[in-house]
Each structure stands twice: as C-alpha cells, then as structure tokens.
C-alpha positions as CSV (number, residue, x, y, z in Angstrom):
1,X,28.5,-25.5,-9.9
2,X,27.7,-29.0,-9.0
3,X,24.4,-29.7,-7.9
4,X,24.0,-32.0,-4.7
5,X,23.8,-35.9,-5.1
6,X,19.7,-37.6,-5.2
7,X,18.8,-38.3,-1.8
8,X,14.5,-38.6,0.0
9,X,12.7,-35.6,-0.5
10,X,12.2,-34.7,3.1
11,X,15.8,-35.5,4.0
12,X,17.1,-33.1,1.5
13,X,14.6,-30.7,2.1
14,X,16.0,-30.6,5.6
15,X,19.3,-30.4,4.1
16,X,18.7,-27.1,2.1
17,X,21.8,-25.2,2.6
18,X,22.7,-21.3,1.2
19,X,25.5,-22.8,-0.9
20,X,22.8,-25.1,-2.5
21,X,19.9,-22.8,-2.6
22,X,22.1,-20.5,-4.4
23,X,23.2,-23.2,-7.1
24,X,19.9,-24.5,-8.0
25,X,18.8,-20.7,-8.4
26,X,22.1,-19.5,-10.2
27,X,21.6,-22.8,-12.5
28,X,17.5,-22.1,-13.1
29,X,17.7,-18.7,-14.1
30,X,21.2,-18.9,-16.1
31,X,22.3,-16.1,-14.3
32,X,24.8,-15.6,-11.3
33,X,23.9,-14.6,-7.5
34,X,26.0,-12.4,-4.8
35,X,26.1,-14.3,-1.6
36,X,22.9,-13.2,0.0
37,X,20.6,-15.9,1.3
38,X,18.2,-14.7,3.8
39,X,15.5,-17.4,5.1
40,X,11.6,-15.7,5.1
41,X,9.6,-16.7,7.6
42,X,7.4,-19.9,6.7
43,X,5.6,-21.7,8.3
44,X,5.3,-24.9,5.5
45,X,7.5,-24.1,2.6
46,X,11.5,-23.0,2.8
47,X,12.0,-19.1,1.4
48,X,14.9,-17.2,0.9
49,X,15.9,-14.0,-0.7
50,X,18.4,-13.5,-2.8
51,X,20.2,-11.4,-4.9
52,X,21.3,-11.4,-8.6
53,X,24.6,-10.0,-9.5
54,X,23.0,-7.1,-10.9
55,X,21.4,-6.5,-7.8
56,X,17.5,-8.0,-8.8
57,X,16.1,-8.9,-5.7
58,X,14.8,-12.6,-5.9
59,X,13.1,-14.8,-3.9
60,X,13.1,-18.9,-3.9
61,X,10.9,-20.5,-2.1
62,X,11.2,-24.7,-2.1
63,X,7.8,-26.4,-1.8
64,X,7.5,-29.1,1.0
65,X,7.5,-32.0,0.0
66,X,4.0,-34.2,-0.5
67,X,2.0,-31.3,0.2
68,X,1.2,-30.8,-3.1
69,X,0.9,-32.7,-6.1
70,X,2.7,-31.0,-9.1
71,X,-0.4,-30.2,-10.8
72,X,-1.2,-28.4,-8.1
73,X,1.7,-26.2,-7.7
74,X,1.1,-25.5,-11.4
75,X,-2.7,-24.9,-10.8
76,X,-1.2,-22.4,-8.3
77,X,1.1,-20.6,-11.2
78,X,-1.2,-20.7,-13.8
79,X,-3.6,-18.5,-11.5
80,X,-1.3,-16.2,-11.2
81,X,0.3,-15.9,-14.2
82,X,-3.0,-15.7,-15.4
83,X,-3.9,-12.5,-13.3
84,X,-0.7,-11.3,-14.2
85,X,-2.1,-11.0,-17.9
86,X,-5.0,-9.6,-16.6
87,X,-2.9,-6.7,-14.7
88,X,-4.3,-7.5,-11.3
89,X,-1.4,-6.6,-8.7
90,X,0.1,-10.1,-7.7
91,X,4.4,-11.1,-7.8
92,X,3.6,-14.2,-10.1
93,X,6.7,-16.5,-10.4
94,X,9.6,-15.9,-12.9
95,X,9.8,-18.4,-16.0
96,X,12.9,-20.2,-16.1
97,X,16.0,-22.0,-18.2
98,X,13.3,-25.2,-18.4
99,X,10.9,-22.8,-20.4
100,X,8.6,-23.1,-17.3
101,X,7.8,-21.4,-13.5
102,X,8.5,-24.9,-11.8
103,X,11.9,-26.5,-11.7
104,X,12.3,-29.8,-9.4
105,X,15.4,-31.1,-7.8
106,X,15.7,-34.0,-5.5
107,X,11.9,-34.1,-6.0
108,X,11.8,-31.1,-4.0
109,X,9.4,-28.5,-6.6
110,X,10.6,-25.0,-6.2
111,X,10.4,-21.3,-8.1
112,X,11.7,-18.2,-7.9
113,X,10.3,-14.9,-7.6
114,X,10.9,-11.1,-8.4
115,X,11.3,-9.8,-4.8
116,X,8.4,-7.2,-4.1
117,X,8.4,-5.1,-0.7
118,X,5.4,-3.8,1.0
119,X,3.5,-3.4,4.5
120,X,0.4,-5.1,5.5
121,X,-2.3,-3.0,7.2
122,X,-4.3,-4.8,10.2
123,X,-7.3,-2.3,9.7
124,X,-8.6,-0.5,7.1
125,X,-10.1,2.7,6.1
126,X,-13.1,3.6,3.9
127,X,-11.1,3.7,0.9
128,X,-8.9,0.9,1.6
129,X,-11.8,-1.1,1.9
130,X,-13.2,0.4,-1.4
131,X,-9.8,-0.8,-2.8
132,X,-9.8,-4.2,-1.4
133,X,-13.3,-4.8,-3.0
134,X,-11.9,-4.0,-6.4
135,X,-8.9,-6.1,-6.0
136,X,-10.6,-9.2,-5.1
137,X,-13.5,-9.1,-7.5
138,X,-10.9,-8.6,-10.3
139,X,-9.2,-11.5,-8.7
140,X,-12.7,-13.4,-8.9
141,X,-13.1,-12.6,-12.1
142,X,-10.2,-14.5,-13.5
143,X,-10.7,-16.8,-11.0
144,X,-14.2,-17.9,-12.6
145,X,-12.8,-18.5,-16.0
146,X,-12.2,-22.4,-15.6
147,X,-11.4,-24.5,-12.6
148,X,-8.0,-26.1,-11.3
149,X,-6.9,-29.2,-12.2
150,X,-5.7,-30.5,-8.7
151,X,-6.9,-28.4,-5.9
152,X,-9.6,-29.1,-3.2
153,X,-12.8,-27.7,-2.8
154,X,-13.8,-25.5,0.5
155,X,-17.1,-27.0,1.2
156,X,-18.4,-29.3,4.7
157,X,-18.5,-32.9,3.0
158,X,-15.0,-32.3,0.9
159,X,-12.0,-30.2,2.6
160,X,-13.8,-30.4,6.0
161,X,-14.6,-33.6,5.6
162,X,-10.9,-34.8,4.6
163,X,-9.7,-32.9,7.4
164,X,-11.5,-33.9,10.1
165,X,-10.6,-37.8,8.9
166,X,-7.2,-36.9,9.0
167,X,-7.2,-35.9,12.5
168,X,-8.9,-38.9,13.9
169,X,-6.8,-41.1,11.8
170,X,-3.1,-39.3,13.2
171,X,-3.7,-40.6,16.7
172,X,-3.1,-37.0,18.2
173,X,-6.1,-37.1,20.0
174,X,-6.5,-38.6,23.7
175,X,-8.4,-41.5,23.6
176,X,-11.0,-40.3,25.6
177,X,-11.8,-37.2,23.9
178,X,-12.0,-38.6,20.2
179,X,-15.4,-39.5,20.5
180,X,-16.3,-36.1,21.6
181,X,-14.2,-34.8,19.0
182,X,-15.8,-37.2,16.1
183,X,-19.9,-36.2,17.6
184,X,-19.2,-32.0,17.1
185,X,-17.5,-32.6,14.1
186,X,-20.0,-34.4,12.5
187,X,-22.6,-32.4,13.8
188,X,-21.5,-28.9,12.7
189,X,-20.7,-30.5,9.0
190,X,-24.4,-32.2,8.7
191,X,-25.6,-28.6,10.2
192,X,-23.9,-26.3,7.9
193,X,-23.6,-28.9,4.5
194,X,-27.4,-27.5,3.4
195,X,-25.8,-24.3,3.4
196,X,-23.6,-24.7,1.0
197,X,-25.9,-26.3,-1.6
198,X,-26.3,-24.5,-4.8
199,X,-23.2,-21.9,-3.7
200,X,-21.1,-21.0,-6.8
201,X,-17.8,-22.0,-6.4
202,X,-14.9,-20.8,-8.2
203,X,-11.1,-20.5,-7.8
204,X,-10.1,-18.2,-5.2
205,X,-7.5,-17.4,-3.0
206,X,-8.5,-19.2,0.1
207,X,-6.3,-18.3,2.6
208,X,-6.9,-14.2,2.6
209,X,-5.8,-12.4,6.0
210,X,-4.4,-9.1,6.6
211,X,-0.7,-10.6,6.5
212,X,-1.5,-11.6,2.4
213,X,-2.5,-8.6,1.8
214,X,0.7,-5.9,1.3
215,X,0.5,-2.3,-0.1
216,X,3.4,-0.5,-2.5
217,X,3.2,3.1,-1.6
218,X,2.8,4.5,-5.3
219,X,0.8,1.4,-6.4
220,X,-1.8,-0.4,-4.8
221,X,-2.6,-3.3,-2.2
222,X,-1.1,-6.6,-4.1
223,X,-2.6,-10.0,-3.5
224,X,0.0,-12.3,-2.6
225,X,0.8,-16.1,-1.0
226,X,-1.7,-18.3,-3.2
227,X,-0.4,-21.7,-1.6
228,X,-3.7,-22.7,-0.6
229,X,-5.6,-21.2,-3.3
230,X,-9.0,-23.6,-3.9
231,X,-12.2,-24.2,-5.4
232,X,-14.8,-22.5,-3.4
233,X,-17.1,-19.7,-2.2
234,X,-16.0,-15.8,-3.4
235,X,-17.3,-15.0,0.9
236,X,-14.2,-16.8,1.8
237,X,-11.9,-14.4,0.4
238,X,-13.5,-11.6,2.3
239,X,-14.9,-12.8,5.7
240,X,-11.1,-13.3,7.8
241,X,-10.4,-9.4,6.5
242,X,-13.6,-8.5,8.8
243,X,-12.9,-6.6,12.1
244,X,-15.1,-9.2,13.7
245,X,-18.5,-10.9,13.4
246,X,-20.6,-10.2,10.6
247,X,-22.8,-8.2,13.2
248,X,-20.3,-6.4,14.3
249,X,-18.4,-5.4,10.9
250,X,-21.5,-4.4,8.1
251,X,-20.4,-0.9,7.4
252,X,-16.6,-3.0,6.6
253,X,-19.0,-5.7,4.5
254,X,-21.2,-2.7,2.7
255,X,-17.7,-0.4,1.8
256,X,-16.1,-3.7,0.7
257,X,-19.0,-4.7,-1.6
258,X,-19.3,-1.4,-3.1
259,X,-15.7,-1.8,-4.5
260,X,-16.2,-5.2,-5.5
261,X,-19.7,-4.7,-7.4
262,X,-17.9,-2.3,-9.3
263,X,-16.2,-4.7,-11.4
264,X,-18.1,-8.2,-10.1
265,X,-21.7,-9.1,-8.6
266,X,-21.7,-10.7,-5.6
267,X,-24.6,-13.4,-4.0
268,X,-25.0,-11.3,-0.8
269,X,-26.7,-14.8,0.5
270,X,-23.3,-16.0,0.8
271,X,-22.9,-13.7,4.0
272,X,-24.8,-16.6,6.1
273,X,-21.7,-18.7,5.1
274,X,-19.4,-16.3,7.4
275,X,-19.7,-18.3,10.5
276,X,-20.2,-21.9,9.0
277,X,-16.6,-20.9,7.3
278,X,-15.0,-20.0,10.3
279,X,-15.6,-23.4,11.9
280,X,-14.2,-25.2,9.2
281,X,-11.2,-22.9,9.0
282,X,-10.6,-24.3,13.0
283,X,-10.6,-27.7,11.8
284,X,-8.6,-26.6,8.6
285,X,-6.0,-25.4,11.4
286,X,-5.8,-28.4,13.7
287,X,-5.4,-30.3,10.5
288,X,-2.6,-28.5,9.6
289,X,-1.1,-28.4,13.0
290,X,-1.6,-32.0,13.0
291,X,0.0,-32.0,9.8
292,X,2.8,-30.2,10.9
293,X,4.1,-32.6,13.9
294,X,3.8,-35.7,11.6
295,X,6.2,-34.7,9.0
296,X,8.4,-32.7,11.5
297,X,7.5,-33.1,14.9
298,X,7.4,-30.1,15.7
299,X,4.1,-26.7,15.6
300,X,5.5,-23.4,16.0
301,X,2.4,-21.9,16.1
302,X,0.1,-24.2,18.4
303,X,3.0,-25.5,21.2
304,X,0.3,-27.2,23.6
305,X,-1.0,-28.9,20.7
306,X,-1.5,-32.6,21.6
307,X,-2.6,-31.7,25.4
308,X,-5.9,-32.2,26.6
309,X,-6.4,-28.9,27.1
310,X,-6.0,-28.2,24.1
311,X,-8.4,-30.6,22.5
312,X,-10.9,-29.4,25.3
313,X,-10.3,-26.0,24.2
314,X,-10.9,-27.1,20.1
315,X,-13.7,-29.3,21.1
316,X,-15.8,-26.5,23.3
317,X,-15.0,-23.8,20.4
318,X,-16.3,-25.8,17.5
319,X,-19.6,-26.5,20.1
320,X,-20.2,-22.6,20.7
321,X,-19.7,-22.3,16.3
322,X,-22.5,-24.9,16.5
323,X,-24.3,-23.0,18.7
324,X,-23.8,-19.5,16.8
325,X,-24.9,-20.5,13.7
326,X,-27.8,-22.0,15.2
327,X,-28.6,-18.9,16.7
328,X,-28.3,-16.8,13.5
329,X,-30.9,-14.8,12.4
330,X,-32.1,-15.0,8.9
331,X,-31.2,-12.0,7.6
332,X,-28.7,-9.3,8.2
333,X,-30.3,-5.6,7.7
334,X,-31.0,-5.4,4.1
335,X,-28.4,-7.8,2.8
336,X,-30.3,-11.3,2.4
C-alpha cells in the first residue's frame, strides 16, 4: 500500500486518517490488519486500536509532534522494555520490521502495542494497596539502575522552573495578573527548593493516578502510560494515589509502604515532599494546558482556560499551597 506523500509534522499529524493509520501499521509489523480503527481517548498523542488479521488486538498510538525528542521516546521504551525483562506487569511496545520499538513517518514517531484490557479502581482496599506497594517498588527498582538520556527532572528549580517560564513567556496570562502570577510562583519554588536537596532521584513513572493504574482479573494491577516518565523523587509515584492529604490518608501511606518495603526501602522523609509536589503538579498542568492551545488552540480539559477567573482561581490555589506547607508540621506520627 502506498504510504502518504512528506508533508509538516503537525499538518500530517492532523491528517491521520484510518486508511493511513492502518498502512503505516500493516507496513511496520509485516503483517496485514482487518478494518478496525477505533481512536482511544488522548489527550496529547493520537491512539487507535486495531486489529490483526488473525485477530491480535493492537494498538498505535502516534506521538505529537515536538513534544518529545526521539531520545526521549526511546528513554520511554527502554524503561519498559526493560521492566518487561524484569517481569513487572507493564504492555511494553512491540519490536518492529526496522528491528526497533520506534518507527517514524512524516516525522511523526509512532509504535504499536499488544492491546491489554483492564479496569481502573478509584479506591483501594487493604490488599490492593499492599499490591500497589509491591508493584511500584519493583518498578523503582529498575527504575534506579541508570538514568534517562533525555527526560526532565521533577524538582523546583528544573521542571517547575521551565514551566513556570513557559507560561509567562506564552502571553496567556492577562496583563494585570502576571506579576501576581510571577511573585507566588517564585515564592513557592524558593520555599520548597530546600526541600528537595539531597532527595534521591531516580527514573520513575511520574504521572501515576488511578486511571494508569488497570487490573487483569487473573493477574495483577499493570502499570501503564509512561509518557511522562522522569527523573525524580520515588514519593511522586505514590502521593496522587492518596485518598487525600497526607493527614488524612496514613493508614493508605502505612499499607502502601508495607508492600513496597517488601521488595524496596523507602526514605519516609520524602513524605514532607507530598504537598510541595502537588503545587508543582498545578503549574505542571497550566503548562500543559498552555501547551495545549498553542499547538492546537484548543484545552478539552480546562475550557475557561485564558479567563481571568481562571488565573485568579490558579493564582489563589498556588497561595493556599504556600500557605499549607508553611503550616506543616515536622513530622507525621511516627514516619519522619
């Protein structure tokens, strides 16, 4: 089948069409497709599932273009090919015709997948969270073996840093708010930057929610969706399962930590790092929104985004973070 002419990145990105994502799929894996080509809901990349003739379930999903640099989609693959070897329960990408996971077409990276059902749970039991622990220390523990090549690390004066520069230099924010907007940022980063000193930082997953998390009756809870994997703290891939504040969640924290010292220690220190992380994951998010208007002009998820009311809203949010983790007290019960 003949593969569509060159064309820009984002213009064929747009473009994607069954017909094509179907050829560049048939034509990577040497193998022939039935007509099935569902879009996956995605906020950044394109997905579809597929289907092989014999009835293998597949899934392709086409990177966006200039979100990541190709040694970063392969710093993503080589993770999980990685745990793959180390039989913790991830879908790692298939290798293709080119002898690797990554194939590239109109400069649009993309791979393909074995397709892998599940459900995600938004709370857990005892001994889901027993089972949670496990499966992110093992993930940890490949995870600490080396570093990435090409992916960011999640502390105040890097990622949050960048992203906070970002915003101020996209022009989304009203004039009269920006200096506001500049005085809390760089007032919760020179507050919480201490914190972080001295932290280990290896490669994690980074972006761990409930929705990443999906369980195989029969098998286990896989770990899945490692787009925004990073360099950074191991707390980070625990505190946005919590049921709430740290205060409010420490039999969760003490059940999850029992699984995970099973097969990993972990610096119960880090805990202090809950709330500092959860203000840079706001500013991760109006990045990303930010992100998402420049290079379509459009945000799904955040449709007042632009508004003052909604950089009032961001701006007194960050200000009570401030104001929390000012507030904290030293030590949690018998953690730190």
């Amino acid at each position: 089948m003949t593969i569509i002419e060159e064309t820009e990145p984002h213009k064929a990105f747009q473009g994607l069409t069954p017909d094509k994502v179907i050829t560049l799929v048939e034509n990577a894996l040497n193998t022939r497709c039935t007509n099935l080509c569902r879009p996956m809901l995605s906020y950044i990349n394109r997905v579809y599932e597929l289907e092989g003739e014999d009835g293998t379930g597949l899934v392709a999903k086409f990177y966006r273009p200039g979100r990541w640099s190709k040694e970063a989609l392969q710093d993503e693959h080589d993770f999980l090919l990685e745990l793959e070897e180390y039989e913790v329960p991830v879908v790692a990408p298939l290798k293709l015709q080119n002898d690797r996971t990554l194939s590239n077409h109109n400069s649009i990276y993309f791979a393909i997948y074995p397709k892998k059902g599940g459900r995600s749970f938004d709370e857990y039991n005892d001994y889901q969270w027993l089972e949670l622990g496990r499966l992110i220390a093992r993930t940890h523990s490949v995870g600490a073996k080396h570093l990435p090549k090409d992916r960011i690390t999640m502390a105040p004066e890097n990622s949050t840093r960048q992203h906070v520069d970002y915003i101020l230099n996209s022009n989304f924010i009203p004039p009269d708010l920006e200096d506001s907007f500049r005085s809390i940022t760089d007032s919760l980063i020179n507050e919480i930057k201490p914190l972080f000193n001295k932290v280990e930082n290896i490669r994690i997953h980074g972006d761990c929610h409930f929705a990443n998390l999906i369980y195989r009756p029969g098998e286990s809870f896989y770990i899945i969706d490692f787009d925004d994997m990073a360099i950074g703290p191991p707390i980070q891939d625990l505190w946005m399962l919590l049921p709430g504040y740290l205060d409010e969640s420490l039999v969760a924290v003490d059940t999850f930590l029992e699984g995970y010292e099973t097969f990993r220690s972990f610096d119960k220190g880090t805990l202090r790092l809950i709330e500092p992380l959860r203000s840079m994951r706001y500013i991760h998010y109006t990045a990303w929104c930010a992100h998402q208007v420049a290079e379509d002009g459009q945000s799904g998820v955040a449709p007042d985004f632009g508004t003052h009311e909604y950089w009032h809203h961001e701006i007194n949010d960050l200000a009570d973070q401030l104001e929390r983790i000012k507030a904290a007290p030293d030590h949690f019960g018998n953690y730190y």
